[in-house]
C-alpha positions as CSV (number, residue, x, y, z in Angstrom):
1,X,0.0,0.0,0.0
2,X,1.5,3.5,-0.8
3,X,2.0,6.4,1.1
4,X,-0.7,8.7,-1.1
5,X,-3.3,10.4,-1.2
6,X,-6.3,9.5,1.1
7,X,-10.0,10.7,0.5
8,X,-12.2,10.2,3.7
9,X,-16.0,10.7,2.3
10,X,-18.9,12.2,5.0
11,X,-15.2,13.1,6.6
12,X,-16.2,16.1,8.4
13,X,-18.4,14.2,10.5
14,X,-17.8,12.5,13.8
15,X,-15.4,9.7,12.7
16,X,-13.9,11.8,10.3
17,X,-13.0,14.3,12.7
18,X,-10.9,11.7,14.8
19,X,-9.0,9.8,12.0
20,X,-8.4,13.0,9.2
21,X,-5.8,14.2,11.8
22,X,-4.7,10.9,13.0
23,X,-3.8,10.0,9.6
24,X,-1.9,13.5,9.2
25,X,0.4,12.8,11.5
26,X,1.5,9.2,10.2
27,X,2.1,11.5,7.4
28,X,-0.6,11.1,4.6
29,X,-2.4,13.7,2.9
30,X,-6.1,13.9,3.8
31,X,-9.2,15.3,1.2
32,X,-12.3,15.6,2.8
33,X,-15.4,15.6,0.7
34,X,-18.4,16.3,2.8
35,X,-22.0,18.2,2.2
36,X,-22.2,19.7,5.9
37,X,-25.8,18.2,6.0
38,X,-27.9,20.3,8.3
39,X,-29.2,17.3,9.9
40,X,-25.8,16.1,11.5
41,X,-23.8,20.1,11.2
42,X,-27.0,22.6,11.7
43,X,-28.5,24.9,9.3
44,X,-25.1,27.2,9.4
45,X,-22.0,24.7,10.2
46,X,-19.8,26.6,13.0
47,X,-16.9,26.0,15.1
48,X,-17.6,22.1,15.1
49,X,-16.1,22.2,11.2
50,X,-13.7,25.0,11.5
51,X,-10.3,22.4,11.5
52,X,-11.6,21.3,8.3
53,X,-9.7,24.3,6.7
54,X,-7.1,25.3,9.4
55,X,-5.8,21.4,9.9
56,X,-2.5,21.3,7.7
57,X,-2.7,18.6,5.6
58,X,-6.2,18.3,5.5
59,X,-7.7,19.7,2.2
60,X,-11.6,20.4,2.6
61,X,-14.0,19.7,-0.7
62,X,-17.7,20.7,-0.2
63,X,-19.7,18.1,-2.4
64,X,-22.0,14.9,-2.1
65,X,-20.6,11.5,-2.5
66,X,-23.6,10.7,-4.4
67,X,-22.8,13.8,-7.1
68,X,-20.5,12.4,-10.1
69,X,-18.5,15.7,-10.8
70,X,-17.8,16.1,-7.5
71,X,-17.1,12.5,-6.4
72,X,-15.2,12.1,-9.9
73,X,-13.0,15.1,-8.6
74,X,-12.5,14.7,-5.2
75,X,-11.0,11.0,-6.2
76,X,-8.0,12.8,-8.5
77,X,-4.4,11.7,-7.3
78,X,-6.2,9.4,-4.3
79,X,-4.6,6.0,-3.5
80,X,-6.7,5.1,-0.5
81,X,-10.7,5.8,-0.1
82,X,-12.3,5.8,3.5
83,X,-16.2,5.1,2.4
84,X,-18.0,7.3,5.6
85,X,-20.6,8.8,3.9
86,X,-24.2,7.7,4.8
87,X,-27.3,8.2,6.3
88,X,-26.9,6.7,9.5
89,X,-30.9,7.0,11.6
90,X,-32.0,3.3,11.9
91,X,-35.7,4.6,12.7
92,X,-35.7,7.2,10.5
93,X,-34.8,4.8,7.6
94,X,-38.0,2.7,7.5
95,X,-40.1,5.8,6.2
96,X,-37.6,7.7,4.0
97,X,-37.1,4.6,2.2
98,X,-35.6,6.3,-0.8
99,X,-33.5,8.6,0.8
100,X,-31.6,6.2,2.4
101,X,-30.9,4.0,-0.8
102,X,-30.0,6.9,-2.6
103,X,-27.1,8.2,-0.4
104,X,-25.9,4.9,0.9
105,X,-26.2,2.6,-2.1
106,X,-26.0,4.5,-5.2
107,X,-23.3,6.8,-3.8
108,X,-21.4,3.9,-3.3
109,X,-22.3,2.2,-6.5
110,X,-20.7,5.6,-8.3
111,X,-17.6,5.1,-6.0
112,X,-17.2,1.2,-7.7
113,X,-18.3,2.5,-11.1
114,X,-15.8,5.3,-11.1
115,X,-13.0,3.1,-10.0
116,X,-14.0,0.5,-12.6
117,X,-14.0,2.5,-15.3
118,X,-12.0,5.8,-15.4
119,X,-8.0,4.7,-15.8
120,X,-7.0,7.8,-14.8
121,X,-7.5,7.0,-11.4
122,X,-5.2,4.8,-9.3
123,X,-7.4,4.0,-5.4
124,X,-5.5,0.5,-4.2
125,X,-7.6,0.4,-1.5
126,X,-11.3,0.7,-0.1
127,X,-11.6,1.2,3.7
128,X,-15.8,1.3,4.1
129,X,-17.5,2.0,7.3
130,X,-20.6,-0.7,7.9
131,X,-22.6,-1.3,10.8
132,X,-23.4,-4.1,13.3
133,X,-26.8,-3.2,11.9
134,X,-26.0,-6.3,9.3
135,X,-26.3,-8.8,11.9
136,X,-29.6,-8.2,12.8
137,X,-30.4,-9.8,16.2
138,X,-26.8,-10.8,16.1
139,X,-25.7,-14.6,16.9
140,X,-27.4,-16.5,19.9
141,X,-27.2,-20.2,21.2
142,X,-30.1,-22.5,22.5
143,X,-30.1,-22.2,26.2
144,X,-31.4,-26.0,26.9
145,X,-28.9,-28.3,24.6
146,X,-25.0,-27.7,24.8
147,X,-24.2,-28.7,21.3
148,X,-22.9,-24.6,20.9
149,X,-24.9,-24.7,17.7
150,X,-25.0,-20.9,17.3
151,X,-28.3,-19.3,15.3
152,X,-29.3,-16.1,14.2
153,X,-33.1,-15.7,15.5
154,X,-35.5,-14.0,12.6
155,X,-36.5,-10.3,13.4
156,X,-39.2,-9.6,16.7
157,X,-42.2,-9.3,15.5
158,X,-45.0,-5.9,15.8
159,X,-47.5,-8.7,17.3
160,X,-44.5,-9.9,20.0
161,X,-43.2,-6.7,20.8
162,X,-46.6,-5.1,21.6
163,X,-47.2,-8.3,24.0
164,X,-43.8,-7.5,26.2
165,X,-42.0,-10.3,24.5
166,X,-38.7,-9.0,24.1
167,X,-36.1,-11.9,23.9
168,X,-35.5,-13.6,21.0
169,X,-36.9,-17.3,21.1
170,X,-35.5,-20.6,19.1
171,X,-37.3,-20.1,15.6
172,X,-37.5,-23.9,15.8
173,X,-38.7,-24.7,19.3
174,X,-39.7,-21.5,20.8
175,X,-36.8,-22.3,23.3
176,X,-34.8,-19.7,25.2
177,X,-31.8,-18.2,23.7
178,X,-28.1,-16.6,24.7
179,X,-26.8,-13.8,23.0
180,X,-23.0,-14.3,22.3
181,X,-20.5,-12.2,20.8
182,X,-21.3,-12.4,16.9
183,X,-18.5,-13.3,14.3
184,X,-18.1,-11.9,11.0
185,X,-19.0,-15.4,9.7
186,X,-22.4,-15.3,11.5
187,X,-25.2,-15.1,9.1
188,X,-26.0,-11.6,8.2
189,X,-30.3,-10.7,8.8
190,X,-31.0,-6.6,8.4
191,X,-34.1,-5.8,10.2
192,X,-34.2,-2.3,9.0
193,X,-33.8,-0.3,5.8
194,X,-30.7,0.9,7.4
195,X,-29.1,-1.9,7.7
196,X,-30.1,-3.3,4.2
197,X,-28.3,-1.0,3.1
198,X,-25.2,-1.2,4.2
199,X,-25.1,-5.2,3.3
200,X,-25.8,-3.7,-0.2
201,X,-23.3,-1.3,0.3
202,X,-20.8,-4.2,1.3
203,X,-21.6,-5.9,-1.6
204,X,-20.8,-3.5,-3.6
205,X,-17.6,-3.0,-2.4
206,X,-16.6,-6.8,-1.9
207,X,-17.4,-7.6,-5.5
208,X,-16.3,-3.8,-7.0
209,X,-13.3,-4.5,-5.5
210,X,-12.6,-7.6,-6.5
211,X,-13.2,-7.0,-9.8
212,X,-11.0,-4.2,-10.2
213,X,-8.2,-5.5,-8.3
214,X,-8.3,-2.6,-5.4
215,X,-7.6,-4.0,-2.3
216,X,-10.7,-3.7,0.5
217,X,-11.5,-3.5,4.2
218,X,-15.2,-3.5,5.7
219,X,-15.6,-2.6,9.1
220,X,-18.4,-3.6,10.9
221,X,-18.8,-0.9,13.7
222,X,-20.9,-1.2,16.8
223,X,-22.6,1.7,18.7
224,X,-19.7,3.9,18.0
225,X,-19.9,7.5,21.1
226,X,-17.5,10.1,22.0
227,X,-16.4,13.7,21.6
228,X,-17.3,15.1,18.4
229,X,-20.5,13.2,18.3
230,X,-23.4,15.1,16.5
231,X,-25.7,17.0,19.4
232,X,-28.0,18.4,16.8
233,X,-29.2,14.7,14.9
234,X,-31.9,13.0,17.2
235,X,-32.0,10.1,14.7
236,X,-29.0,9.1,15.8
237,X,-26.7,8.3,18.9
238,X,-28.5,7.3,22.1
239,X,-25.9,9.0,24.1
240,X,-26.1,12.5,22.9
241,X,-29.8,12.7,22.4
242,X,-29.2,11.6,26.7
243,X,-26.7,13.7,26.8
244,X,-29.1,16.5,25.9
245,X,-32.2,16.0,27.8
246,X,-29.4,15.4,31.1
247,X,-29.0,18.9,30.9
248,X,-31.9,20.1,30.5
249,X,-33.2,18.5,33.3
250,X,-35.3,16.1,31.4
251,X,-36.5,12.0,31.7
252,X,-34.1,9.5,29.8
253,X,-36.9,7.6,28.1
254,X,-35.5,3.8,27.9
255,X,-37.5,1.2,25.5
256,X,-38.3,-1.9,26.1
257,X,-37.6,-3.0,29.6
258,X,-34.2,-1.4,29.8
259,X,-32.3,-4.8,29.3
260,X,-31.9,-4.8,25.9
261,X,-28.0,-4.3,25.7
262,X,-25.5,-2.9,22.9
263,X,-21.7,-2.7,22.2
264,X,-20.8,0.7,22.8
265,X,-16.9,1.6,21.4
266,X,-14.9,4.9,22.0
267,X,-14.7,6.7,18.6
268,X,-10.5,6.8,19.5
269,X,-10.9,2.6,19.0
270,X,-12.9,3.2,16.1
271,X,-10.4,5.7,14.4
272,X,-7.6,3.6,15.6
273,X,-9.3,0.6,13.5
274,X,-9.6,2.8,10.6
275,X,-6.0,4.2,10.4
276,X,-4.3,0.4,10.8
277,X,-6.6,-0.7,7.7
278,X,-5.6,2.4,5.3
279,X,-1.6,1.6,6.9
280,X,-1.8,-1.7,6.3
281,X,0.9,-3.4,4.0
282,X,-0.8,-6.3,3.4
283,X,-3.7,-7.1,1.7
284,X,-6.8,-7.1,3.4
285,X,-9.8,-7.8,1.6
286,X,-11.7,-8.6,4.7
287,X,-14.7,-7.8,6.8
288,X,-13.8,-6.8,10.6
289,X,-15.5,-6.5,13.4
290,X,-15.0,-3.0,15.5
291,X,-16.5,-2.7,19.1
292,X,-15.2,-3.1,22.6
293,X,-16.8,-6.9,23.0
294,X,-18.9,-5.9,25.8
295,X,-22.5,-5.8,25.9
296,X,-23.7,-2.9,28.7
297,X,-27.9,-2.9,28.8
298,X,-29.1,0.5,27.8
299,X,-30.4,1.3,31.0
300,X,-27.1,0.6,32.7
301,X,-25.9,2.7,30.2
302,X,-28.3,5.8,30.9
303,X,-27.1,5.6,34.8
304,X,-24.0,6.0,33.8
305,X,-23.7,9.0,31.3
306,X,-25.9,10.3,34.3
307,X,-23.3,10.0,37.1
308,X,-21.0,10.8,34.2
309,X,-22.6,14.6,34.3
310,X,-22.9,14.4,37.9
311,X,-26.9,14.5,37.4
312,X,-29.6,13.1,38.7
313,X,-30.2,9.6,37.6
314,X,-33.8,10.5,36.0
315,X,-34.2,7.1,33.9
316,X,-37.8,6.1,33.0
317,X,-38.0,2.9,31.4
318,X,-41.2,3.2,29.1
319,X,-41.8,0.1,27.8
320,X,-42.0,1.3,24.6
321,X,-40.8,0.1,21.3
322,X,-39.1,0.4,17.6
323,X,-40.0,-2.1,14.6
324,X,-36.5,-2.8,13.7
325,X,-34.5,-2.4,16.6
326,X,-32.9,-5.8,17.6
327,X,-32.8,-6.9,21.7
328,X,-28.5,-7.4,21.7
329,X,-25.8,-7.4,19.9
330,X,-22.1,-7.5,20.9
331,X,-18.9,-8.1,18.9
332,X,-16.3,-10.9,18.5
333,X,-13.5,-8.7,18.8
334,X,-10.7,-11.4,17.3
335,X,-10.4,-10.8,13.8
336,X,-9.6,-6.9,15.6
337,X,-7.1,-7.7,17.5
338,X,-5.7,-10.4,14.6
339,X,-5.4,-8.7,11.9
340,X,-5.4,-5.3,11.9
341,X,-3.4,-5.1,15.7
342,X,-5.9,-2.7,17.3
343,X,-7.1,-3.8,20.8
344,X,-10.0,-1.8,21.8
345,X,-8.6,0.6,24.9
346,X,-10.7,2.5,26.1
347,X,-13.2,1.7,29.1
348,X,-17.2,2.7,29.2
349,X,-17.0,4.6,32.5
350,X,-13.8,6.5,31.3
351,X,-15.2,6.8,27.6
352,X,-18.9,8.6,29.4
353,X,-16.6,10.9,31.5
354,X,-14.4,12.3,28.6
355,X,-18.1,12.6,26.8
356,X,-19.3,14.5,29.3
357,X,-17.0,16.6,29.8
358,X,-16.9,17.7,25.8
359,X,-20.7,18.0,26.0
360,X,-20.5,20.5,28.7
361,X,-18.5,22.7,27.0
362,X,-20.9,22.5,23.6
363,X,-23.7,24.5,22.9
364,X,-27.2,23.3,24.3
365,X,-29.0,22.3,21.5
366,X,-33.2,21.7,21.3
367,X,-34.4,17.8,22.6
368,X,-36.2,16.9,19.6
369,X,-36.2,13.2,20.5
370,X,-40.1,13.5,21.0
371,X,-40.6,15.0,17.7
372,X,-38.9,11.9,16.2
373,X,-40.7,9.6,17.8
374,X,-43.8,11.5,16.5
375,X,-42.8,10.1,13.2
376,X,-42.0,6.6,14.1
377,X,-45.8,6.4,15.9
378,X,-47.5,8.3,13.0
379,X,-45.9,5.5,10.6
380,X,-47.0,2.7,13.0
381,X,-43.5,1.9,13.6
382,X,-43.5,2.6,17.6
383,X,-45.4,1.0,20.3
């Protein structure tokens, strides 16, 4: 792999905030091509984006991903491409269906097209950012044989849900099941639009890839938090839209019956994971994995970014629920540690306090969590 030229796509965002300047100081050049989409940067982007143009080495391109003249430019002279644009709200994906397919799948389709067919460029590799969201419910075992036979259970069902029946059951039998850490060569099962598309957008890559001899990685990232993380978006990040309502006092509105558990990883593992596959000598071609291996229930989770801010622990578990949303999920970290040498470092309780302590020092934006819930209920999709 050579030393040139790296475009990060959707780089001005939160992961490409952490691994632009990480990658500067191994040395490489970084292009960012982002929109600044008021949805994740607010109507008028400030300070959040301002080391997009005073970062040396760092050259800032204000385009889509999904827009050929400006994809087809911003890949000139680029020998490495980190694939982070997307739309990334699992809820808000089941109703703005088309949305989501444009900017995650055909964006990426240009990206294999362009690096298919124009010969004037010269990408060796393709670092793409996926989503845990592939799994679906993830990998479980039975919990009354010991054979280890491990299952993916089929999506929860509207009917199931609404009756308080959150755990996965045997497909088969109707038997209890164990969540365990899921493998990369655990069957893949998207349960939302979201996550559809990112198995279309790994696809896509895999096979592009393949085809046109450019090396590939595909990082599979669990519930990624940390500084830098979008206040403003309430489609997405569970900890900020907390971290919001903690300070202004309000309720921390848990689904379910708190217990259902996720994979949360510090955005410096994440990054770290990102630079060692663009740095990377040999050749990948391989999906991995990123989280810290831990599943933490959500309402365990909400205590803590409470005690975190020194606040009140104000948790209000509502028994409410998402279509879509899976009950666990937590990753097999080996492949991780293997292959790319990254071993995830950094602690939840350590990871909440340096949150916290960035969030203080940001501007209080609006709680709009309620207003998009609103749309999930008017769509049928939340009980």
């Amino acid at each position: 792999m050579s030393d040139g030229l790296v475009l990060v796509t959707g780089g001005a965002g939160f992961i490409g905030s952490h691994l632009a300047p990480q990658l500067v100081a191994l040395g490489r050049q970084v292009r960012v091509l982002d929109t600044l989409s008021p949805q994740v940067h607010g109507q008028v982007p400030g300070d959040n984006v301002a080391w997009l143009t005073t970062t040396p080495g760092v050259e800032f391109r204000r385009g889509s991903a999904g827009t050929p003249a400006d994809l087809r430019s911003a890949l000139e002279g680029v020998s490495a491409v980190v694939h982070l644009a997307a739309e990334t709200g699992t809820g808000q994906s089941m109703y703005e269906i088309a949305r989501y397919c444009r900017q995650n799948v055909q964006a990426t389709a240009l990206l294999m097209d362009l690096i298919a067919n124009d010969r004037s460029l010269n990408v060796e590799r393709v670092v793409l950012a996926s989503s845990r969201s592939v799994y679906g419910e993830g990998a479980y075992v039975r919990c009354d044989t010991s054979d280890g036979a491990r299952l993916t259970p089929p999506t929860r069902s509207a009917e199931a849900l609404r009756a308080g029946q959150w755990e996965p059951v045997c497909p088969d039998t109707g038997a209890p099941l164990q969540a365990v850490p899921t493998r990369e060569d655990d069957r893949t099962a998207p349960a939302s639009i979201y996550a559809a598309t990112k198995l279309m957008q790994e696809d896509l890559v895999r096979i592009g890839c393949a085809a046109a001899g450019v090396g590939y990685a595909i990082l599979r990232l669990q519930n990624v938090y940390g500084e830098g993380q979008s206040l403003a978006n309430p489609y997405t990040g569970i900890l900020s839209i907390f971290s919001t309502r903690i300070r202004r006092g309000l309720e921390l509105p848990v689904f379910e019956d708190g217990l259902e558990s996720r994979d949360f990883v510090h955005v410096s593992d994440v990054s770290a994971a990102f630079v060692a596959a663009v740095q990377a000598q040999q050749v990948l071609d391989t999906v991995v994995n990123v989280g810290s291996g831990v599943a933490t229930p959500v309402i365990e989770v909400a205590r803590s970014l409470c005690r975190a801010f020194s606040a009140p622990e104000k948790v209000h578990v509502t028994g409410q629920y998402r279509v879509g949303d899976i009950r666990h999920n937590m990753a097999d970290v080996s492949v991780l540690r293997r292959v790319l040498k990254v071993d995830p470092q950094v602690q939840l309780d350590d990871g909440l306090k340096r949150f916290s302590r960035w969030v203080t020092d940001q501007p209080l934006h609006a709680d709009r969590l309620d207003e998009a819930n609103a749309e999930l209920v008017k769509r049928g999709m939340m009980g």
